[in-house]
N, C-alpha and C positions, 0 to 999 in steps of 0.2 A: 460547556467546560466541566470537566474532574478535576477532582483532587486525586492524587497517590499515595497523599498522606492526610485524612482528612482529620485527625485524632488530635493533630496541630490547629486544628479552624477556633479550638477552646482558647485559643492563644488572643482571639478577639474580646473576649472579657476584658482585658484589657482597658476599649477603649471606652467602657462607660464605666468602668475605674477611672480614666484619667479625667473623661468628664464632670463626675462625681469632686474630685479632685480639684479640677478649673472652678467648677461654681461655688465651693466655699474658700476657693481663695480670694474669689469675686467680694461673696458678704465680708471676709474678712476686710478685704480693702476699703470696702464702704463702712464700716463700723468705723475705721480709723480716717475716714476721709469725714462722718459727723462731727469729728472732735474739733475741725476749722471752724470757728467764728462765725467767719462771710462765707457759708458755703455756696450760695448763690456764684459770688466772685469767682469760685473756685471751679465748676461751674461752665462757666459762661467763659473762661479762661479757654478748657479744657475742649470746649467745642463740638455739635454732633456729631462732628467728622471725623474727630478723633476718638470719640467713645465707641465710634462700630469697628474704626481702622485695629484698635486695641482686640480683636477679638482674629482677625486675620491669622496673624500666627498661629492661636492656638487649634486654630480648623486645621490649618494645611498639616500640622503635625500630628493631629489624629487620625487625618488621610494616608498620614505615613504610618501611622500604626497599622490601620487596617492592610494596606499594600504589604508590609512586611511580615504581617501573619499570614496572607495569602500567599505571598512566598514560599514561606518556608511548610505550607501545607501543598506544596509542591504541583500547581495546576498543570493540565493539558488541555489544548483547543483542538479542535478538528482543522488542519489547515488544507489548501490544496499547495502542495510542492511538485518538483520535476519528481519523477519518480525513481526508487531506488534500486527495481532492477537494474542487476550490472552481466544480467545476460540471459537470454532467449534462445530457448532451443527448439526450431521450427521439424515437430515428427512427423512426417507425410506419410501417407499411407503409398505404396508403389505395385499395390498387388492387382492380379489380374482383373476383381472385380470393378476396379476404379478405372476399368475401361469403360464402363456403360456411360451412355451419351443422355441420360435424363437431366443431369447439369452439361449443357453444350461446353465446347468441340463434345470432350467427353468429362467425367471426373478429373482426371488428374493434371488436364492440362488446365480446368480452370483452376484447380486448387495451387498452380504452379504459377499461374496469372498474376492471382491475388498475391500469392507468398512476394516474388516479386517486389510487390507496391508494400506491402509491409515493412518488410528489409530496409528498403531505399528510403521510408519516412522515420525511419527509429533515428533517434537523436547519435551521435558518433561514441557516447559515452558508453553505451548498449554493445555488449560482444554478443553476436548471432551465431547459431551453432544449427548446421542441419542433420537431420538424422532421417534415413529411407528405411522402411520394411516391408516386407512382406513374410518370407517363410522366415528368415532370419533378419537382423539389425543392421545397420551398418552407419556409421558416421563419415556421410559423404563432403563434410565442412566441420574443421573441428572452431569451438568459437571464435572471433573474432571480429574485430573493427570495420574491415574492409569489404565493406557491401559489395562492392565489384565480387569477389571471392564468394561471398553467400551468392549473390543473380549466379553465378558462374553454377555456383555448386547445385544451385533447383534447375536450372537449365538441363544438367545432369541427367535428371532421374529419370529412369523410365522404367516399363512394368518387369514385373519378376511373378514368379510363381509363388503360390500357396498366400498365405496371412499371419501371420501371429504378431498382434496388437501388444501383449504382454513383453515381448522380447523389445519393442520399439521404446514402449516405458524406461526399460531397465536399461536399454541404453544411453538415454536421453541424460540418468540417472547415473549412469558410470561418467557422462563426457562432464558430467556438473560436478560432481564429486570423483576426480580420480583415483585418490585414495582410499577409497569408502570401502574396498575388498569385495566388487561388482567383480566376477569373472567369468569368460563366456565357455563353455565346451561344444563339443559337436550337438548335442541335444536339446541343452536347457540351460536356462542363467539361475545364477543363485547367488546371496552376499553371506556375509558374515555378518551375523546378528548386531544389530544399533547399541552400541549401550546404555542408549536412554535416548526413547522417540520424544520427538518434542511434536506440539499440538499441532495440527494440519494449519496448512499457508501461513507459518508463522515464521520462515525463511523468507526474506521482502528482496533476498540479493537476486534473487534468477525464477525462472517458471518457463513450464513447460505448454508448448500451443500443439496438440495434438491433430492432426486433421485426416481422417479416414469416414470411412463408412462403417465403422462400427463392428465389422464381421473377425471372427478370430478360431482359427480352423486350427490351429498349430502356437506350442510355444507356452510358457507360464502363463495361467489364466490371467485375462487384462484385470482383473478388480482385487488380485492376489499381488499386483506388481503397482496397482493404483495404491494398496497399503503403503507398500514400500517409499511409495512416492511423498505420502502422506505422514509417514513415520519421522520425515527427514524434512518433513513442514515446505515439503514444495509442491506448489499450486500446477494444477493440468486444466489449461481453457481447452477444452474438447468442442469443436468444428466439426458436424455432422454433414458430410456432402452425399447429396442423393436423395431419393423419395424413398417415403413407404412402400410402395407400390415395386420400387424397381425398375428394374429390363430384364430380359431374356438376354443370357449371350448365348452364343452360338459358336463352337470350335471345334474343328476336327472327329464331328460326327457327334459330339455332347452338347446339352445344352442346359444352361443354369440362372433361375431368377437371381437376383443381386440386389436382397432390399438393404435400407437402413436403418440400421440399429441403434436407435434413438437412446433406450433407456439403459443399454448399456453404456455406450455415451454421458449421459447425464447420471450414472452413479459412481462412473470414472471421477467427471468435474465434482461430483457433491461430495466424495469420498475425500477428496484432497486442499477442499474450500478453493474450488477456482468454480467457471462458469460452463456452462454448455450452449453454442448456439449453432444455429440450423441455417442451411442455405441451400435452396433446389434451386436457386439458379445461379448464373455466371455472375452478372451484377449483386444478387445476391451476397454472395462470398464478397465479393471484396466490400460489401459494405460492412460487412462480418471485420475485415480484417484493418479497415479503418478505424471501426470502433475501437477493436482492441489495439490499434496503435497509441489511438487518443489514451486508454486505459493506462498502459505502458507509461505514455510521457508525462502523461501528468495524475499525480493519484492524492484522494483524501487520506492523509497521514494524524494519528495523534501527536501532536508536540507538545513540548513542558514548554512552558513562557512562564516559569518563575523568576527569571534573572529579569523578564521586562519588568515584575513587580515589582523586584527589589530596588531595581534602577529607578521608579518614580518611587520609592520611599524615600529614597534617596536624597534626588532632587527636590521632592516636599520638607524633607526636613531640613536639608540644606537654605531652601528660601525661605523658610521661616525662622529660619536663625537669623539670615542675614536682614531681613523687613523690621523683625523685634531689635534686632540692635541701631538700622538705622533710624526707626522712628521712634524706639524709648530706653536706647543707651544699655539696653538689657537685653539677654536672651530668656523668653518667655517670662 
């Protein structure tokens, strides 16, 4: 647990003031209770039972001291809640290298597999938004509710020419912010300067799931557009599909290895405070996309729980008024 306000915790001094306080009203009592005669009588009247019960109240009300200085030094716990994204935008890579078959059928159809099973287990409160690239962007699903609509819209994709990882970013980034003065031309994308970046993954409303093979031939550099991403404090879990190693493809008289670009990948996710994981096979991936489901629906959040302090200062103080009045006609 944190405080927000820890400068208020002085405010505990308090309770061994008031302790200080209770014990020489104590001697006081007893100086004035030697002045009876028969104090034995007085005594043996008064009963064990009642000389510890006479101390009740004044506990529970220092308990409320404490609870209410806790309060108002304003704690946070680490809890796990549903999680507060309120929208996921799935960027698949659709370029020709995501033909290679080192992740069986090949790349794209199992990155299309898993996408899939991701979509269909996000909770309904989650707007889903697809976006495809290869030499340019495109938003093949603009967010929303209706999983049939996202399955419908990966169903969709198939390969295009060329790559550019960067232009997939900034669209991802135009469909979550449409305001934000993201505009495309025949070349290249560019925004209009942020007026104040705020710190990376510190937007908790939306994040971006990247999932390529890391290569980027064309288009605004991906770690130039991973800023942008980061400036605007939203998180990119980059999904590396494919091996080191590669394939060979083969087309119309050319032929080209096709490895994966890991650390590009993982300076995408490190740049933006989100994650990078890796999947060379079918099942692979979608254990990748489980994870990040579970991530999604349920996440560790700081929460304030100062109003539960105050609530039992509350109730402590409140029972201890009402104990001291029923068992000695007085409060404290």
């Amino acid at each position: 647990m944190i405080f927000l306000w820890p400068e208020a915790l002085w405010l505990l001094l308090a309770v061994p003031a008031f302790i200080g306080f209770y014990v020489s009203l104590l001697r006081r009592n007893k100086r004035k209770a030697l002045r009876y005669a028969n104090l034995a009588a007085v005594n043996a009247a008064a009963g064990a039972g009642r000389s510890l019960r006479r101390h009740v109240p004044p506990i529970l009300f220092v308990l409320g001291l404490v609870a209410i200085a806790l309060a108002i030094a304003r704690p946070q716990a680490v809890v796990t809640l549903p999680s507060r994204h309120q929208t996921v935008i799935l960027a698949v890579d659709v370029s020709g290298s995501m033909r290679a078959a080192d992740v069986a059928p090949n790349r794209l159809e199992a990155a299309k597999a898993a996408a899939r099973t991701f979509a269909a287990e996000q909770p309904q409160g989650v707007r889903i938004g697809v976006v495809s690239f290869a030499g340019n962007a495109t938003v093949v699903q603009a967010p929303t509710g209706s999983r049939d609509d996202v399955i419908a819209a990966i169903d969709r994709l198939s390969f295009q020419r060329s790559t550019a990882v960067g232009s997939g970013i900034i669209a991802c980034l135009a469909t979550i912010f449409p305001d934000a003065g993201v505009v495309t031309d025949d070349t290249h994308e560019k925004e209009k300067p942020l007026r104040k970046p705020v710190p990376p993954g510190s937007d908790t409303s939306a994040a971006i799931i990247l999932l390529s093979d890391g290569q980027s031939a064309t288009g605004p550099h991906p770690l130039d557009a991973a800023r942008m991403s980061a400036d605007r404090g939203i998180r990119i879990f980059t999904v590396g599909v494919g091996t080191a190693n590669g394939e060979v493809l083969r087309s119309e008289g050319w032929s080209m290895r096709v490895r994966l670009d890991e650390e590009r990948l993982k300076k995408i996710a490190q740049m933006t405070g989100g994650e990078y994981f890796h999947a060379s096979t079918a099942p692979g991936l979608k254990k990748i996309y489980q994870s990040l489901n579970a991530r999604f629906v349920l996440e560790k959040q700081h929460v304030e729980i100062g109003a539960l302090f105050a609530a039992a200062a509350i109730l402590m103080a409140l029972v201890s008024a009402l104990l001291s009045l029923a068992w000695f006609k007085r409060i404290l």
